[in-house]
N, C-alpha and C positions, 0 to 999 in steps of 0.2 A: 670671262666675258659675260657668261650668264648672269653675275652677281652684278653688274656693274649695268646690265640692260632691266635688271629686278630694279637697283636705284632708280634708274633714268624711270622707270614707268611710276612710281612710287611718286616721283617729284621730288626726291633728295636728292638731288646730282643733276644739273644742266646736261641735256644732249652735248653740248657743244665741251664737255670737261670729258667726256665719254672718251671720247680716239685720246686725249693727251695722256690721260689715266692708264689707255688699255698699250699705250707705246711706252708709257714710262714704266708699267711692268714686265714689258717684253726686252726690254732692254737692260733692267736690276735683277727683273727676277724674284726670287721670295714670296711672299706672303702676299696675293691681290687684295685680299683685306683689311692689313696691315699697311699697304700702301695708299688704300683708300684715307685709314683713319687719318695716314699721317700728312697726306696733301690737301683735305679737307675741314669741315668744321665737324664731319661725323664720327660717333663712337662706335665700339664694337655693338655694346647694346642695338644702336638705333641700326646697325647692319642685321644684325639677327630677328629684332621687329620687323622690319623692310622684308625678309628674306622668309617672314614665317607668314606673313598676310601674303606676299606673292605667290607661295607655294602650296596655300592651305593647311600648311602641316603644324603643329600644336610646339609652341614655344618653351623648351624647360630652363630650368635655373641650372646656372652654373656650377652650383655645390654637388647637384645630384650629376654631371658630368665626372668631374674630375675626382669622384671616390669610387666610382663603378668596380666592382672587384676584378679584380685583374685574371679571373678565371671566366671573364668572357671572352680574353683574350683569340680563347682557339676558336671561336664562331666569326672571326672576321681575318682574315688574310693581311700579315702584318704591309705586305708592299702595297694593297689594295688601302688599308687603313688610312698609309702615310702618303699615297699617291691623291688620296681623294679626298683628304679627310675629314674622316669619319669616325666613327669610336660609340661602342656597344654601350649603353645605359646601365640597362637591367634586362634580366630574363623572366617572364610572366608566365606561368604554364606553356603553352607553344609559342609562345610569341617573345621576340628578339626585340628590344628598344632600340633604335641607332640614331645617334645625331650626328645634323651635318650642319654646315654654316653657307656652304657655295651650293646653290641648287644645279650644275653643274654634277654634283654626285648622283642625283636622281635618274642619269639619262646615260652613268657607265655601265658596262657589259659583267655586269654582277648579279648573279642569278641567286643569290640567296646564300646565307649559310648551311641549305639542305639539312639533311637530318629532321623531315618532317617539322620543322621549324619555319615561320615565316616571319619577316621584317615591320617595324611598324616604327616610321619616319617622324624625327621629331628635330627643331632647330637650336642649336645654340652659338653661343657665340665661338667666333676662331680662337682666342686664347683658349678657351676652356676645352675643346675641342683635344686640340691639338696639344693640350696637358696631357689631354687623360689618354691619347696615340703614346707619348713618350712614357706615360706611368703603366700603360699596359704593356707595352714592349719596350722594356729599356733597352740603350744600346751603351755599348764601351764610352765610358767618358774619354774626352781627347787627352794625351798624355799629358797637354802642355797647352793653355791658353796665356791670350794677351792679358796682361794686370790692367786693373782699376784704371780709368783716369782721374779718378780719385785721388789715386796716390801719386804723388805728388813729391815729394821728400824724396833727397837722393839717396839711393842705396852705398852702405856703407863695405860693403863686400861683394865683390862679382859673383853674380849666381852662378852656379857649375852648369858643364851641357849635359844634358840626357837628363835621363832618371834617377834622382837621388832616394836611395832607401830608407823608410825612416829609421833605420838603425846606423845609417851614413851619414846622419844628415849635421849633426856637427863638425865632423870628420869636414866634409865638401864646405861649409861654409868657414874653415876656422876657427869654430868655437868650438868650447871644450863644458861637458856637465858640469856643472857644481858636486864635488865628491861626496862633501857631509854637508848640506843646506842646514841651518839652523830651524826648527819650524817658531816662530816666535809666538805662535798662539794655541800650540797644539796643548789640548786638552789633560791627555795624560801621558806624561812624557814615561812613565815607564813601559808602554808600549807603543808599537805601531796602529793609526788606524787604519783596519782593513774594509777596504772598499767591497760592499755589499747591497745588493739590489734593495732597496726599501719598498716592502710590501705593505700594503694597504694604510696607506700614505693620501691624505685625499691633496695634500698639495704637489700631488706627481701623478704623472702620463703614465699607468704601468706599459702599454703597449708602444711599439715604432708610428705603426696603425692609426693607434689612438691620438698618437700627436698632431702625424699626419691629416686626419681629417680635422682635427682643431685649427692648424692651419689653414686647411680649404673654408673656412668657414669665418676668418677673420677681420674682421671689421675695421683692423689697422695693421700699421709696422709693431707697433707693441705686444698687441695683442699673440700676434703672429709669432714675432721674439720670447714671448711669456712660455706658449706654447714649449718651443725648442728648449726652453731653459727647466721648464718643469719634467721633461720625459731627462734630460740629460743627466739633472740630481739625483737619479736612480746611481749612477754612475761616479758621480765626479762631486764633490763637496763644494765648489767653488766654479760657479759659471757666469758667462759674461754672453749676450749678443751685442753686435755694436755695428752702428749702420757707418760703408764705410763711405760714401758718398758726402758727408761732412770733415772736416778738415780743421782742426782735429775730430776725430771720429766720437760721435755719438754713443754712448750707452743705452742700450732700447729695453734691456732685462736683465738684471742678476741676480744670483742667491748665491749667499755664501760670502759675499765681499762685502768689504766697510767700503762702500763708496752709495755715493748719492749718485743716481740717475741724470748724471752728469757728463764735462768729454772726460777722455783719455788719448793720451797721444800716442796711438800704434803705428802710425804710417811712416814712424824715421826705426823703428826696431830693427834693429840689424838682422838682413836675414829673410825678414814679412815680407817682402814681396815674392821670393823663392815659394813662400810656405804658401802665398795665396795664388799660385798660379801651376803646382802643383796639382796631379791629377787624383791622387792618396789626401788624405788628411794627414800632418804630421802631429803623430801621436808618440810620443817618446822620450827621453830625459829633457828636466829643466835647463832652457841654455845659460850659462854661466855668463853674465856681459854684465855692464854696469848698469847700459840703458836696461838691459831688463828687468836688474834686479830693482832699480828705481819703479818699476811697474808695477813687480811683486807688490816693493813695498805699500803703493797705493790702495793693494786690494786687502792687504794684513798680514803678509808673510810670504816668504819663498817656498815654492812646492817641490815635489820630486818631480811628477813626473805633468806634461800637459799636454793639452791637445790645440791646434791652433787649424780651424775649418773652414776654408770660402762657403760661400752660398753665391752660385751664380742666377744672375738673370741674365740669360740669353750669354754674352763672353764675356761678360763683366760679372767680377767680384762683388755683388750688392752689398752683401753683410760678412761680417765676421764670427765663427765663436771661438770663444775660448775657453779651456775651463781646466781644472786640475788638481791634485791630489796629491796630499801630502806622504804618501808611498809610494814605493816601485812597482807595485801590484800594476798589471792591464788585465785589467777583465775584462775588456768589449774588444772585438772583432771589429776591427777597422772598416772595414768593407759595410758593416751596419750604419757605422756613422755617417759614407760616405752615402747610402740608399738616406738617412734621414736628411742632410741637405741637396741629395736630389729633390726628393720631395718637397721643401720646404722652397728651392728654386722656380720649383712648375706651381706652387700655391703663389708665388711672386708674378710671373706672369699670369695666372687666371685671373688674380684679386686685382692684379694692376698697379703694383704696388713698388 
């Protein structure tokens, strides 16, 4: 209510949008800021200018939000965080940075994070805000979300119920690995390549970190995509982002594959919608199918093993990756991959993207 009596005094917001606004949030619920933007002609920005001239409190940019190290996490009460939200900056000699977006936090029963520590108030916007709540304190991904409405193309095999393990997950969908895949480009065929972290590499991310802030900081979908694909070729020889909100889906970044920055059709793959509403990434044998080896072949070859990873914004699947490797080696910890497309979901909503 405060945020929405900051507009009405500002002159952004008619008195008279005031009660329909403050009833149509009482009734959805969510995000008051969020429903501002989206009932009005206003942005998150001009909510946060609004709310930092009304408040006096000093306006910061959203990049220096949603990187704050996640070890300020212990100086703010994760239910106080996400009840009010707010979310720690930086720490200054004694001095605590906190942003908020609803001056509404300024007037709850929060006496400080003590510890001879004092608070100093600063505004940013609700996305960015409420990225860096979720990046300070993650919580359990939901087991199971709604697919894309994107996707579009009928699925060719009924998804299983529950939870499919990636070591199941042929087994549940009917599909069988490919035993001995041919590699058709592999370099030397009297051995296997063994997948190994490429050190001091200037066209890779060596860090999760590293990436992660390259995407808090990007200026597009591509940009953003590059990102993800340069930290993943530590890993994987062959990656793909792909936006999936186009039909046939977009290619936003690759290395490693003969294709132009072009579409690819993933959204009838037998199977993809399982894999993109998954709470895991499925990282595990190549599936054995026609449509996929037609996919392969698009990129130069069939692989062993792949990874196939949503990126949500909010319950929607935004992006795809994909990437893979022509061994059985897994050197990465699933659970890593699954932290770097969190990340790169909360850089989707702060950037707006």
């Amino acid at each position: 209510m405060e945020l929405l009596d900051t507009l009405v005094d500002a002159g952004l917001l008619p008195e008279g949008r005031r009660g329909e606004l403050l009833r149509r949030w009482r009734e959805r619920g969510g995000s008051l800021a969020d429903l501002v933007v989206r009932e009005t002609s206003l942005t998150h920005d001009a909510l946060a200018d609004a709310v930092a001239a009304g408040t006096g409190h000093p306006r910061v940019a959203d990049g220096e939000i949603v990187v704050a190290p996640r070890a300020l996490g212990v100086h703010v009460p994760e239910t106080l965080a996400r009840k009010l939200g707010i979310a720690p900056v930086d720490l200054v000699a004694d001095t605590l940075r906190v942003a908020f977006h609803d001056p509404a936090a300024l007037h709850a029963a929060w006496e400080g994070p003590g510890g001879g520590l004092r608070v100093s108030w600063c505004v940013g916007t609700a996305p960015a805000v409420e990225a860096a709540v979720a990046r300070l304190f993650p919580t359990t991904v939901p087991g199971r979300r709604f697919t894309s409405s994107a996707i579009t193309a009928p699925s060719t095999t009924a998804p299983p119920t529950g939870e499919v393990p990636n070591r199941d997950f042929e087994t549940a969908l009917g599909l069988a690995p490919r035993e001995d895949p041919v590699l058709l480009f592999q370099r030397k065929p009297e051995g296997p390549v063994m997948l190994t972290r490429k050190k001091g590499s200037p066209r890779t991310l060596a860090t999760l970190g590293a990436a992660a802030e390259r995407m808090f900081v990007a200026d597009n979908l591509h940009q953003m995509a590059a990102a993800m694909a340069t930290y993943l070729v530590n890993y994987f020889p062959r990656v793909l982002v792909l936006d999936l909100f186009n039909s046939p889906a977009r290619v936003l970044a690759a290395h490693g594959a003969d294709v132009e920055l072009s579409v690819q059709d993933v959204h009838a793959l037998p199977g993809i919608e399982v894999m993109l509403t998954e709470a895991m990434p499925y990282y595990g044998p190549a599936v054995a199918d026609d449509a996929w080896t037609h996919f392969y072949a698009q990129l130069g070859g069939p692989p062993r093993t792949m990874l196939v990873m949503p990126v949500w914004r909010g319950d929607t699947a935004r992006l795809m990756v994909y990437a893979d490797a022509p061994t059985e080696d897994r050197l990465v910890d699933a659970r890593e991959l699954q932290n770097l497309a969190r990340e790169m979901g909360m850089a989707l909503e702060s950037r707006g993207f």
